[in-house]
C-alpha positions in Angstrom: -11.2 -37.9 -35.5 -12.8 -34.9 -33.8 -10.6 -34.9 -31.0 -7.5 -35.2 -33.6 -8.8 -32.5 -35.4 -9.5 -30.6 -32.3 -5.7 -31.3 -31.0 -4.5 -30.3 -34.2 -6.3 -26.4 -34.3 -5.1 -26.2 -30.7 -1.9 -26.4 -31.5 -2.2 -24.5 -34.5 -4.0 -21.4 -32.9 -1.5 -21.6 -29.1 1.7 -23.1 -30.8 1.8 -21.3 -33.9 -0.3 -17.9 -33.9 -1.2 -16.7 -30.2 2.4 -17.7 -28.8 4.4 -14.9 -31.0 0.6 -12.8 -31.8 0.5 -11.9 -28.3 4.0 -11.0 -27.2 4.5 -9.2 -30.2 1.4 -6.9 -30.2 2.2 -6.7 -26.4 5.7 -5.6 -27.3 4.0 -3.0 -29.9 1.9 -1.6 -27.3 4.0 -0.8 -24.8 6.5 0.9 -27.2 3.6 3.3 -29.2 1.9 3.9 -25.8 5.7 5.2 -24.0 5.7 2.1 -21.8 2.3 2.8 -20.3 2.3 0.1 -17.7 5.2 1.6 -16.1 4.7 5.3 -16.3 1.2 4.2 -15.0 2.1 2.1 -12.5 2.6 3.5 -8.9 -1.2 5.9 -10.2 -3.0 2.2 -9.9 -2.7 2.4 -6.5 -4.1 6.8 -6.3 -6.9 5.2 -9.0 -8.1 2.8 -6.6 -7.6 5.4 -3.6 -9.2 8.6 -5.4 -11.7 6.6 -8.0 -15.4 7.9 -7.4 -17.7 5.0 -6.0 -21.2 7.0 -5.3 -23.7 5.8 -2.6 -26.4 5.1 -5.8 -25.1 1.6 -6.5 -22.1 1.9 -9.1 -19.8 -0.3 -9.1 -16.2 1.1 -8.0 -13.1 0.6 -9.7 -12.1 -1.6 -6.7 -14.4 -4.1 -7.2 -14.2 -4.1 -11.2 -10.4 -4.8 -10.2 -11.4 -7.9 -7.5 -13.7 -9.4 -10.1 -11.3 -9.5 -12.7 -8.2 -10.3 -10.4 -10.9 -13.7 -9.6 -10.9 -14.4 -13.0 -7.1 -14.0 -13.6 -6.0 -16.2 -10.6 -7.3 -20.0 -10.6 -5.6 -23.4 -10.2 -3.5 -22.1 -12.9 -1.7 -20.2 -10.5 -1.2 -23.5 -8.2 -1.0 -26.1 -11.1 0.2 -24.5 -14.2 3.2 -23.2 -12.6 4.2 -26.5 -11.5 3.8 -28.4 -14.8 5.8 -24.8 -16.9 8.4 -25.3 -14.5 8.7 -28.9 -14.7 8.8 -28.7 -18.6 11.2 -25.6 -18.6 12.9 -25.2 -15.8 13.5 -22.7 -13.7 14.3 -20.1 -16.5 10.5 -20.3 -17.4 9.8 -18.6 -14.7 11.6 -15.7 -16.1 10.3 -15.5 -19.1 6.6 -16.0 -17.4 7.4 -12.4 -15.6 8.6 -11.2 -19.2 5.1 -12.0 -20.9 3.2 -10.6 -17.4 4.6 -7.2 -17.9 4.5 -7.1 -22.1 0.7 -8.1 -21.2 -0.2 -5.0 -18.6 0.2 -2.9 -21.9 -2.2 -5.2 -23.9 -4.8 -5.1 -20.8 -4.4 -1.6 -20.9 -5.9 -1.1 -24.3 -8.3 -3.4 -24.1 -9.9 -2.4 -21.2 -9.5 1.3 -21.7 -11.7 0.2 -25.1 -13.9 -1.4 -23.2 -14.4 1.5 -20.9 -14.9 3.5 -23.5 -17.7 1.9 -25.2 -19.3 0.8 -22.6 -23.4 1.5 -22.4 -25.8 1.2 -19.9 -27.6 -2.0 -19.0 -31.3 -2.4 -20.3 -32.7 -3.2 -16.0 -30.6 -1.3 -14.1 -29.0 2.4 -15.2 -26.3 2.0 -12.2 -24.9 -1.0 -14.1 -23.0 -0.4 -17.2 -22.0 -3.6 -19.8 -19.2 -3.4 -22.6 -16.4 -5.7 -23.7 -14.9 -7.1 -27.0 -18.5 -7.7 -28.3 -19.5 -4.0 -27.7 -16.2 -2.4 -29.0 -16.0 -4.5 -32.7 -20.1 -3.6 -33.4 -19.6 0.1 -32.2 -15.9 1.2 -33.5 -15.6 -1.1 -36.3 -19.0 -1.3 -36.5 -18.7 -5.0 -37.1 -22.2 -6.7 -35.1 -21.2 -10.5 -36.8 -17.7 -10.2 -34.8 -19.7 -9.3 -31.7 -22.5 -12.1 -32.3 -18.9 -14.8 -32.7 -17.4 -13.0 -29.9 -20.4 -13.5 -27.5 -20.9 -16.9 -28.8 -17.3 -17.7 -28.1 -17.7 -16.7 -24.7 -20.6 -18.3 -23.6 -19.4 -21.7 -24.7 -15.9 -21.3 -23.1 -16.4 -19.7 -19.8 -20.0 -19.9 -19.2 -20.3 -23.6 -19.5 -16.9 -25.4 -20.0 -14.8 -23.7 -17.9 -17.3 -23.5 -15.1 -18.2 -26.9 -15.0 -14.6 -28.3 -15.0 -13.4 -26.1 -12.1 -16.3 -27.6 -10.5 -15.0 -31.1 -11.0 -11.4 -29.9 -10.0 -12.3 -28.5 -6.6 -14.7 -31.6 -6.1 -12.0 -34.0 -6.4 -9.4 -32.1 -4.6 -11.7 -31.9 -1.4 -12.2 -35.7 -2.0 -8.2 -36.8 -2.6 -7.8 -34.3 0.7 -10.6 -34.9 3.4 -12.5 -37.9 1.4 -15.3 -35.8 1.1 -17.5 -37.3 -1.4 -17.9 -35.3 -4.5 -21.5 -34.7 -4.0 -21.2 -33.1 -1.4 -18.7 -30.5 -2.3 -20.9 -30.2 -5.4 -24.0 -28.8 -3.8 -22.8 -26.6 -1.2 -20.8 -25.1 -3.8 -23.8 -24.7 -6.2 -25.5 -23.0 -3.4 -23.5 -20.5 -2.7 -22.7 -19.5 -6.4 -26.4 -19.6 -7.1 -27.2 -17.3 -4.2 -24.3 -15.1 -5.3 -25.5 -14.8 -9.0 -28.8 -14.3 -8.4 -28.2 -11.7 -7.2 -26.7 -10.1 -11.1 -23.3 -8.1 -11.3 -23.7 -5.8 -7.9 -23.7 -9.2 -5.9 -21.3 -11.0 -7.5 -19.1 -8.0 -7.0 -19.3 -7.7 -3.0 -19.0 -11.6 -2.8 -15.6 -11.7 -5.1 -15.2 -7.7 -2.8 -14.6 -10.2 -0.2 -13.1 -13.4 -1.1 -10.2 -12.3 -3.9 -8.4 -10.7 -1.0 -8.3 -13.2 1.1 -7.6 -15.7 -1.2 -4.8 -13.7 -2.9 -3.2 -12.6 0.8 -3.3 -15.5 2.5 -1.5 -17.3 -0.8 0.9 -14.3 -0.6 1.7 -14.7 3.0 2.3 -18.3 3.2 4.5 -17.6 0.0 6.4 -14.8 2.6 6.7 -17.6 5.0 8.2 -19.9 3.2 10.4 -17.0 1.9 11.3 -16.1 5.5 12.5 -19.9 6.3 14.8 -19.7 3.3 15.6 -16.2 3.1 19.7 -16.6 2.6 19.1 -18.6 -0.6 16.9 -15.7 -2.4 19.6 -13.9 -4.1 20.7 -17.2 -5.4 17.6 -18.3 -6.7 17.4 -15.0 -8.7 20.0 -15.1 -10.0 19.5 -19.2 -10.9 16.0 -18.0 -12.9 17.8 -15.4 -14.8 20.3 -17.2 -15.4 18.5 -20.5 -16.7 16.5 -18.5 -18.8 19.1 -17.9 -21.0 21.4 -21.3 -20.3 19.5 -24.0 -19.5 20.2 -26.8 -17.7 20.9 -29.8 -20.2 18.2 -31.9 -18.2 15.2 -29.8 -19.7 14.2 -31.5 -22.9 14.4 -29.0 -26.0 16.6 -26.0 -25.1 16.2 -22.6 -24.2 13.4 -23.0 -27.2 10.8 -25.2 -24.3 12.3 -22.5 -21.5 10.8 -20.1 -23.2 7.8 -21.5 -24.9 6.6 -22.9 -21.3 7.4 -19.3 -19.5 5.4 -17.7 -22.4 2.5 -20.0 -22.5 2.1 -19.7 -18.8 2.3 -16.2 -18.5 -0.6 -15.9 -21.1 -3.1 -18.6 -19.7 -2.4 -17.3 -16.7 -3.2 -13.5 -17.1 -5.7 -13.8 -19.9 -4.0 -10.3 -21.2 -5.8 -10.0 -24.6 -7.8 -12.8 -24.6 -11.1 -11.2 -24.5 -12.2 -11.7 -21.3 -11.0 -9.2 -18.9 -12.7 -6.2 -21.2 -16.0 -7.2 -20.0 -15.4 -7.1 -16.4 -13.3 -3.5 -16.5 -16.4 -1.9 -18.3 -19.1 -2.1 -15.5 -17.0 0.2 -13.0 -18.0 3.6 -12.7 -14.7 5.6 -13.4 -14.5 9.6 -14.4 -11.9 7.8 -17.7 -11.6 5.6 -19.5 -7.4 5.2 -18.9 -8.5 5.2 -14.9 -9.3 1.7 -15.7 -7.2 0.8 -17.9 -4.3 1.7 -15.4 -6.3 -0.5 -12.7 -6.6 -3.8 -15.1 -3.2 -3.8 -16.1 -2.2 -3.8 -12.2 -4.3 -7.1 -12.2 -2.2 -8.9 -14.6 0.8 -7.5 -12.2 -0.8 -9.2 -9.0 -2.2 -12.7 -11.1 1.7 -13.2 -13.2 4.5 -11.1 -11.4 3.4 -11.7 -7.7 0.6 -14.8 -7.0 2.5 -16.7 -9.9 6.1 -16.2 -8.3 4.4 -17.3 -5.0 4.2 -20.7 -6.6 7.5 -21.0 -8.3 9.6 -19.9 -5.1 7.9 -22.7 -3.4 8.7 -25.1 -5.7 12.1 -24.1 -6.3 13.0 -23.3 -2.7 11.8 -26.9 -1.5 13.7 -30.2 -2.1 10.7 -32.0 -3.9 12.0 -30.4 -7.1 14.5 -31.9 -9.6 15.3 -30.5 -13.1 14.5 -33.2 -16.3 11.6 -34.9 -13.9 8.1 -35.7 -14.8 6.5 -37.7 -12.7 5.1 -35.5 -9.7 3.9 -32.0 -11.4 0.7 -29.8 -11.0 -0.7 -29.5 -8.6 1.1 -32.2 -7.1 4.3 -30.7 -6.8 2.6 -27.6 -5.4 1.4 -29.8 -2.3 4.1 -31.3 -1.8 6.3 -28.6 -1.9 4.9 -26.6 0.6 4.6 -30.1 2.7 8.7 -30.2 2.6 8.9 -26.3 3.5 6.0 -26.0 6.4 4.5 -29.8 6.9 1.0 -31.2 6.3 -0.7 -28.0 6.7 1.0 -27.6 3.6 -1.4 -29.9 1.9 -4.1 -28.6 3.1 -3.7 -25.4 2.5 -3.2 -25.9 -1.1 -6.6 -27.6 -1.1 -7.7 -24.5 0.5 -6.6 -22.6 -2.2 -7.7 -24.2 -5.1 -11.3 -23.7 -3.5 -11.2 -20.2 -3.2 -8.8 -19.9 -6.5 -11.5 -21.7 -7.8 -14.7 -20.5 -7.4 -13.8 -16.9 -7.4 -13.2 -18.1 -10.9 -16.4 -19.5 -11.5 -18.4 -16.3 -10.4 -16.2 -14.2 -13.1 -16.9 -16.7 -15.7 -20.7 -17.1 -15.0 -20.3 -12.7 -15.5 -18.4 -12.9 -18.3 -20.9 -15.3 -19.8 -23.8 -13.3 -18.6 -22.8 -10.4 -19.9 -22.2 -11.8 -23.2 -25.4 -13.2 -23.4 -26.7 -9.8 -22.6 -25.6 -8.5 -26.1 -28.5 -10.3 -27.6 -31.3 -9.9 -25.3 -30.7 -7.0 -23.7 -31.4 -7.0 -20.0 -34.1 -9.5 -20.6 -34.1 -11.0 -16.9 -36.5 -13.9 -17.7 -33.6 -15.4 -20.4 -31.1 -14.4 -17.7 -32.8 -16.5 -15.2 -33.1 -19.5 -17.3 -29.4 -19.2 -18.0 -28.6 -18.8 -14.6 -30.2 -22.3 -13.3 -28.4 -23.9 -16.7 -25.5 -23.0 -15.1 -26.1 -24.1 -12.0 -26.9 -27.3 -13.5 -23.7 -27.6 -15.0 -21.8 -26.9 -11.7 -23.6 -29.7 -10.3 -23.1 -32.1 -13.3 -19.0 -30.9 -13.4 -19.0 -31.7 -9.8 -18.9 -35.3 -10.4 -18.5 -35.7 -14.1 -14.7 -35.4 -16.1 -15.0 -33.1 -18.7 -11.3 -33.1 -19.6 -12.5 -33.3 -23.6 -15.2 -30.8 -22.7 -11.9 -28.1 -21.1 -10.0 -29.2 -24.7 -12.7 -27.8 -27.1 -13.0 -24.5 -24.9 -8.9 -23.9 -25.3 -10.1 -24.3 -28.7 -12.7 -21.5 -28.6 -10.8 -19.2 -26.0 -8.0 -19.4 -28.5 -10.3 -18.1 -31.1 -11.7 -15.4 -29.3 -8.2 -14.6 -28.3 -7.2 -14.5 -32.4 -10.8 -12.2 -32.9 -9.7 -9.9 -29.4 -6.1 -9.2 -30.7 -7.1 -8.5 -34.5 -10.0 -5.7 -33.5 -7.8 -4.2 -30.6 -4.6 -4.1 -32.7 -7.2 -1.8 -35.3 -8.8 -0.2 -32.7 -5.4 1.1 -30.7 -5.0 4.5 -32.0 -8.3 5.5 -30.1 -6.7 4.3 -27.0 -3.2 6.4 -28.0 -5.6 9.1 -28.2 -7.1 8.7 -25.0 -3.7 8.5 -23.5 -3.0 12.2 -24.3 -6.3 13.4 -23.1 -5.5 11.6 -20.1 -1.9 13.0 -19.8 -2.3 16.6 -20.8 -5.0 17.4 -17.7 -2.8 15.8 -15.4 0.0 18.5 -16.6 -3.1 20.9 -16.1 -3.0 19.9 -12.7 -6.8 18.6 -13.0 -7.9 15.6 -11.9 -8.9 13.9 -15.3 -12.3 13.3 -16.8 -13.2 12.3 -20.1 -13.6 15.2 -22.2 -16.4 13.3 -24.6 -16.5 16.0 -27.3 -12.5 15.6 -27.9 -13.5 12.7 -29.7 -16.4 13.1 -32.1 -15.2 10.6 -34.3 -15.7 7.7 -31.9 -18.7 5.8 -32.0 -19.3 5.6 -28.2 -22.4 6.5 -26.1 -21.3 10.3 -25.3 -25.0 10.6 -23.6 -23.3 7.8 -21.1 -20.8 9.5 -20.7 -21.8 13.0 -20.0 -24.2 12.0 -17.2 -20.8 10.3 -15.5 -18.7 13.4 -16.0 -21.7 15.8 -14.8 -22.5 14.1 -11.9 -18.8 13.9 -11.2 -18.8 17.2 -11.7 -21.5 18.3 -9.4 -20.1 16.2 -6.4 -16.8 17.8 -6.8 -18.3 21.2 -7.0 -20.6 19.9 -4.0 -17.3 18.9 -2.1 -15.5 22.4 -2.5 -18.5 24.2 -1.1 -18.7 22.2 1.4 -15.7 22.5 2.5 -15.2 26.6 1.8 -18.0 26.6 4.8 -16.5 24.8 6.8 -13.5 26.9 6.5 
């Protein structure tokens, strides 16, 4: 009964609210904010360049955008590609690249918010928390939405989530190498204990480190296998666009499952309003609140528009694919796909991937968890340390253990959270319009923005935060031209 019931609000909550919820509000977004995303979008890359990172132990907007690009890509990238496009068809993929560029305008606003409201954490005044939780008690001054909201995230990504990419990367390293699961259990509980151990700054350089790798190594075998087909690209295109809209009769249900299964995997996949990007965007020490913003909707870019098309040019550029056929998908089809373009080393590599996919993953969940926990304790390191080796146990438990019921009931919850995040950023967008302006009318100034913390007395953010960010910024700059005016 509870896992009828649980099926049932599922479906309800993704089916029915969250699959025309987020596009919509997406769509509303990007039309009141004068298509932010693409105004914004060759600055992510001057951000990233220009964005302050002192030598005191911020966090730069550079790693803030690594952490939460771990987060974004996963075995969804590898696996729920497959199964989308073995449900809808090629023409999925096109409307998987629709919903990836409605959501950059929805991870715009809710990362700008968090930004925004950000405060300082209660052990270390380098580190900064903020997310969904902080933004619905301090704007809507709302604290039970942030105590669900927190809750709600614990549950999904702390423990759930964690503990079942454990058992997915376990059992891929067994199915490839017949390593037994054990194995791959503790040396991956070692490493992720070292790394979050070591709070926020460490987690940071490790995912620093791996997300690039991860992501340009997936990238370039994509290129390869682009490269050994490269005639048949145009086609292909033009064969996405064109089943989007006129699907081939062999995909059960129509257009409708094209585009419910392009929609669907564009949202799991880039987690753009869900709640759980906010909390990563706020810890990086930017001069504004947009300069993040403008990063975090380039992550939903890199997870849907270019790792995601990695997957679905493999598939559809290899012969292992046929319209209307079930029985091979996920991660499945991935392998063996890239087994019919490049050989064996296909099938490895995708093992490969799902490792690094994966536990990139797992570090950004444990944060998003931590920090989360953080709203109720406050810095407290002895509770964090508790929670830590609780989640370490869980990683070692997943590791061996199917918790395919356990992954059901946090759909559940992430759905909820999802339902909470869109409702309080949906009331809370006018402050982010607002911020927008700011934002654009020093660039016409010819300044290099800042966040002008008195322009908005009737926020309820931490201006105190806010004005030791934009003096010190400040000073430095001032520091900069001195320097250099003696130089001259």
């Amino acid at each position: 009964m509870i896992a009828e019931i649980n099926t049932f609000l599922n479906d309800l909550i993704w089916g029915s609210i969250l699959i025309y919820v987020l596009p919509i509000l997406g769509i509303f977004f990007t039309i009141s904010s004068r298509f932010v995303q693409f105004r914004y979008f060759f600055k992510m890359f001057n951000v990233l360049r220009d964005t302050v990172h002192d030598k005191e132990g911020h966090i730069s907007s550079f790693q803030a955008l690594m952490l939460s690009v771990a987060g974004r890509v996963g075995g969804g990238n590898i696996a729920g590609v497959a199964v989308a496009i073995t449900l809808g068809g090629a023409g999925a993929v096109f409307w998987m690249w629709v919903i990836g560029l409605v959501g950059m305008a929805t991870s715009f606003f809710e990362c700008s918010l968090a930004q925004l409201y950000k405060e300082k954490d209660g052990t270390d005044s380098c580190v900064y928390r903020g997310g969904p939780a902080y933004y619905a008690t301090k704007a809507l001054k709302q604290r039970w939405l942030g105590v669900i909201i927190s809750i709600l995230l614990i549950i999904t990504f702390g423990f759930a989530f964690n503990a079942t990419q454990s058992f997915i990367i376990s059992t891929s390293f067994q199915a490839s190498f017949d390593i037994p699961t054990w194995i791959t259990g503790s040396i991956m509980t070692l490493i992720f204990g070292i790394a979050i151990f070591g709070g926020i700054k460490r987690i940071a350089k490790v995912s620093e480190v791996i997300v690039p790798v991860m992501a340009v190594s997936y990238l370039l075998i994509a290129l390869v296998v682009i490269a050994l087909n490269i005639q048949e690209i145009p086609g292909l295109i033009s064969h996405i666009v064109h089943e989007a809209f006129n699907p081939s009769s062999a995909i059960g249900g129509g257009i409708g499952a094209v585009i419910l299964q392009g929609a669907k995997r564009g949202m799991f996949s880039n987690e753009a309003g869900l709640g759980s990007a906010p909390n990563v965007a706020a810890v990086a020490y930017v001069a504004h609140p947009v300069q993040q913003g403008i990063v975090q909707s380039f992550s939903v870019f890199i997870d849907t528009i270019i790792l995601c098309s990695c997957t679905a040019f493999i598939i559809l550029l290899s012969g292992v694919y046929t319209p209307g056929e079930e029985g091979v998908q996920g991660v499945l089809l991935t392998q063996n796909a890239l087994i019919d373009h490049i050989g064996p080393f296909g099938g490895y590599f995708v093992t490969f991937a799902l490792l690094l996919f994966g536990f990139s993953s797992m570090l950004y969940n444990y944060y998003l968890a931590e920090n989360s926990l953080n709203f109720f304790v406050k810095g407290n390191m002895t509770v964090f340390n508790i929670f830590r080796i609780l989640c370490i146990a869980l990683i070692v438990w997943g590791s061996f253990q199917d918790l395919g019921s356990i992954f059901s009931f946090a759909d559940l919850s992430m759905g909820l959270l999802a339902v909470i995040n869109m409702t309080v950023i949906a009331l809370l967008y006018k402050p982010v319009l607002q911020l927008i302006k700011g934002y654009d009318r020093q660039i016409k100034e010819g300044k290099v923005p800042v966040l002008r913390y008195n322009d908005y007395t009737e926020f309820n953010f931490e201006k105190e935060t806010w004005k030791e960010i934009v003096d010190n910024i400040n000073d430095k700059k001032a520091s900069k031209k001195t320097q250099t005016t003696k130089e001259s």
